[in-house]
C-alpha positions as CSV (number, residue, x, y, z in Angstrom):
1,X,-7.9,65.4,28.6
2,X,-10.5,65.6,31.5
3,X,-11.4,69.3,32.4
4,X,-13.7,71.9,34.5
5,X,-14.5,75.3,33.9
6,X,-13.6,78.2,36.3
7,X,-14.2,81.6,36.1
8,X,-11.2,83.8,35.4
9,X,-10.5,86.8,36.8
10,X,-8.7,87.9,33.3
11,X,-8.7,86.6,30.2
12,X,-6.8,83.4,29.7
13,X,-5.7,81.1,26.6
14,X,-4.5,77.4,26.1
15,X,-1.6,76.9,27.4
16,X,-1.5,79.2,30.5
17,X,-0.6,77.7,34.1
18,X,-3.1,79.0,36.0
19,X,-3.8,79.2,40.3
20,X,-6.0,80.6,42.7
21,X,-6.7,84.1,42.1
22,X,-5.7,85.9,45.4
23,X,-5.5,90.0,44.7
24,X,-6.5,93.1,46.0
25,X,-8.7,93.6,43.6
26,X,-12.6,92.7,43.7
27,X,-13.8,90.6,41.0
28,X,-16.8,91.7,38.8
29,X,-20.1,91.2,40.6
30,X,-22.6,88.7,39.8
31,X,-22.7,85.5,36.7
32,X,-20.2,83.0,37.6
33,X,-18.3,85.3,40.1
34,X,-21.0,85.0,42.6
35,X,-18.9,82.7,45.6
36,X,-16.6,80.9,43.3
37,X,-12.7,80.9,43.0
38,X,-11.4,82.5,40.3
39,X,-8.5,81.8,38.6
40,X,-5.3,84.0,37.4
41,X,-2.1,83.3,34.9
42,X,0.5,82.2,37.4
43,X,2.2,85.1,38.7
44,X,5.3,83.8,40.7
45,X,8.1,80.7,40.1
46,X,7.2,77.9,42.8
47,X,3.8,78.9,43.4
48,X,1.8,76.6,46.0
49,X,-1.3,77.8,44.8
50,X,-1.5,76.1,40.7
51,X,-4.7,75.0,39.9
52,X,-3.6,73.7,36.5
53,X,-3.4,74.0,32.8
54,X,-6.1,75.4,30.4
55,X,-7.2,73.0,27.9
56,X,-7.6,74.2,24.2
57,X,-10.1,71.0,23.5
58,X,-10.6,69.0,26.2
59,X,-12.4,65.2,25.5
60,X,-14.2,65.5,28.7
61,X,-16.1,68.9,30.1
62,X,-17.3,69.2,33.6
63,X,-19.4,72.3,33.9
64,X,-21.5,72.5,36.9
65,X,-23.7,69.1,37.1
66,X,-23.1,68.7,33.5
67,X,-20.8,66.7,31.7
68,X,-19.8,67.4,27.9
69,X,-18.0,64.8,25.5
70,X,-15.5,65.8,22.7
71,X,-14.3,69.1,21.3
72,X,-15.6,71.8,23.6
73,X,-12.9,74.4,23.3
74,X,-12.4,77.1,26.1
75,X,-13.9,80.5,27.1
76,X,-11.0,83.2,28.2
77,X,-13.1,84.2,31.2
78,X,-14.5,81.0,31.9
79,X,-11.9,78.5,30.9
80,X,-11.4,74.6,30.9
81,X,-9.1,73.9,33.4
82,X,-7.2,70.2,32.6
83,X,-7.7,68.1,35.3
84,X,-5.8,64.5,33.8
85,X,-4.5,63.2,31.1
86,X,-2.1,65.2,28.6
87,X,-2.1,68.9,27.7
88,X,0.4,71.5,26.1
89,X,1.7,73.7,28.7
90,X,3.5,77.1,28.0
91,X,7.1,76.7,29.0
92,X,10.6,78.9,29.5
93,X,14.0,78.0,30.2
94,X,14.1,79.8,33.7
95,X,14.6,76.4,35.2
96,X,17.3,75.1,32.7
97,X,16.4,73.3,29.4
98,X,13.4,70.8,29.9
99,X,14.0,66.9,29.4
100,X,11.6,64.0,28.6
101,X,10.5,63.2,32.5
102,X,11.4,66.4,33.8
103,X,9.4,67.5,36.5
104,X,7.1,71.2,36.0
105,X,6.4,74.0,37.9
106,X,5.1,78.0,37.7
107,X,7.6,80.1,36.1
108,X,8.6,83.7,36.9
109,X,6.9,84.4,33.8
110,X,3.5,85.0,33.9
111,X,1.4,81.9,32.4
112,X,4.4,79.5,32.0
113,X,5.7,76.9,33.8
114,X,9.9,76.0,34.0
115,X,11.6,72.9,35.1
116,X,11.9,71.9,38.3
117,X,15.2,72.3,40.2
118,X,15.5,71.6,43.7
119,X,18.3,73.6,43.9
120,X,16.5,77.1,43.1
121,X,13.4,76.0,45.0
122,X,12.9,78.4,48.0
123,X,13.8,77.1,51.4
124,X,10.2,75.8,53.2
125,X,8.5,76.2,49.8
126,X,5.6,73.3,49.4
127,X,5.6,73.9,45.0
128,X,2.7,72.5,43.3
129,X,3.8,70.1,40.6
130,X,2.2,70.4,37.1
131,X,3.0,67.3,35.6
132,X,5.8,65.6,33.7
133,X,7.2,66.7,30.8
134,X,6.7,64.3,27.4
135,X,8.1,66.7,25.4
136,X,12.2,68.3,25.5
137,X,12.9,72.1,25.1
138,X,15.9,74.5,24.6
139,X,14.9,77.4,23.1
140,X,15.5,81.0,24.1
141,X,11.8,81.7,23.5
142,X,8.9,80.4,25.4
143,X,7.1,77.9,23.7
144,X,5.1,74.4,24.7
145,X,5.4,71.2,25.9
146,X,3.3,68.7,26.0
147,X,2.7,67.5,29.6
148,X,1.2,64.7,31.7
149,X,-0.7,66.4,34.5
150,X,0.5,65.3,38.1
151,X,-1.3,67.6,40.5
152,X,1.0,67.2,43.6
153,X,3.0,69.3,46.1
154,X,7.0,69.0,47.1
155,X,8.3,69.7,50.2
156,X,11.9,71.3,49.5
157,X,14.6,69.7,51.6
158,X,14.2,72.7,54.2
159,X,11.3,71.8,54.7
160,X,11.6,68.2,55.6
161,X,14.1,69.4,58.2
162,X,12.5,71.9,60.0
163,X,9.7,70.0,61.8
164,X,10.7,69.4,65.2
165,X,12.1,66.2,66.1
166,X,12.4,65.0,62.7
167,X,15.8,65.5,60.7
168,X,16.8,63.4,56.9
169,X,19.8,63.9,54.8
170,X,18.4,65.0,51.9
171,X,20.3,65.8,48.5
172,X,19.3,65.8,45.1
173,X,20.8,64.0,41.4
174,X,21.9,66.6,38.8
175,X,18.5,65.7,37.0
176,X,16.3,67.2,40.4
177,X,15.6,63.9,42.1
178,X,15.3,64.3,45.9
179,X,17.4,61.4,47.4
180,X,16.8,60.5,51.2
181,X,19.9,59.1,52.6
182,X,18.3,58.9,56.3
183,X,15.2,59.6,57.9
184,X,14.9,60.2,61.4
185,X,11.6,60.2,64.2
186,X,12.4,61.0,67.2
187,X,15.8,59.2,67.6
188,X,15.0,56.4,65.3
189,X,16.3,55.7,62.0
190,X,13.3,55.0,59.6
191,X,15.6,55.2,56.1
192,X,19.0,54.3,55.8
């Protein structure tokens, strides 16, 4: 995989979903904290703010102006965040069990990322999408998947319909697909 350090604002491992660190608390002073984002184990299931996955070993390290080839590893306060390409992700079965294809994104849990289901999606929300799943998984435990990273956002189906002058009959497939059976602008039918 390709990835770029960030700071941390705790100590992370391989595997966590991370995002934008946004707290009450004030970072430590000085080193890499000076002006830079820090990042923070996902705290919240459909979180907009996902930055991405730490990388165990990424192939490809961007660090600053530098850029390092093969087996780096990652530092828990300064990790490799995957940027493309495949990476293990920590998973749960919040979302239902996972499938081959299945969409990702943040989990309840702390660090771990679910299944995404349009259905328990919060009206309005805008989740980030992690990747697609190339793994399946049923187990009561957490455990991994290997995922293909797909930073991208969905708009739940509330949220297509509440801009003004815009309306679509959205629904989804038992597997999550959002299907549009009618777009319409102002008065004119753009799907149907």
């Amino acid at each position: 995989d390709l990835a770029e350090t960030f700071p941390s604002f705790e100590e992370v491992e391989a595997g966590d979903l991370v995002e934008i660190y946004i707290g009450p608390e004030t970072p430590p002073s000085g080193g890499l904290y000076n002006s830079k984002p820090l990042v923070q184990k996902s705290i919240e299931a459909f979180s907009s703010k996902i930055v991405g996955i730490v990388s165990g070993n990424p192939a490809i390290l961007m660090q600053g102006l530098q850029v390092i080839t093969g087996g780096w590893g990652s530092d828990p306060m300064n990790p490799s965040i995957a940027l493309a390409g495949r990476v293990p992700v920590k998973v749960t079965l919040e979302g239902g069990p996972i499938n081959n294809g299945d969409l990702l994104v943040s989990a309840p849990t702390p660090g771990h990322a679910m299944k995404y289901n349009p259905v328990n999606a919060p009206d309005g929300s805008t989740p980030s999408i992690i990747g697609i799943a190339l793994d399946s998984f049923n187990q009561e435990t957490p455990g991994t998947v290997l995922v293909f990273i797909r930073n991208s956002h969905l708009q739940t189906p509330s949220a297509l319909t509440s801009q003004d002058q815009t309306s679509t009959n959205v629904t989804s497939t038992p597997s999550g697909n959002i299907v549009y059976e009618d777009l319409d602008l102002n008065g004119n039918s753009i799907i149907n």
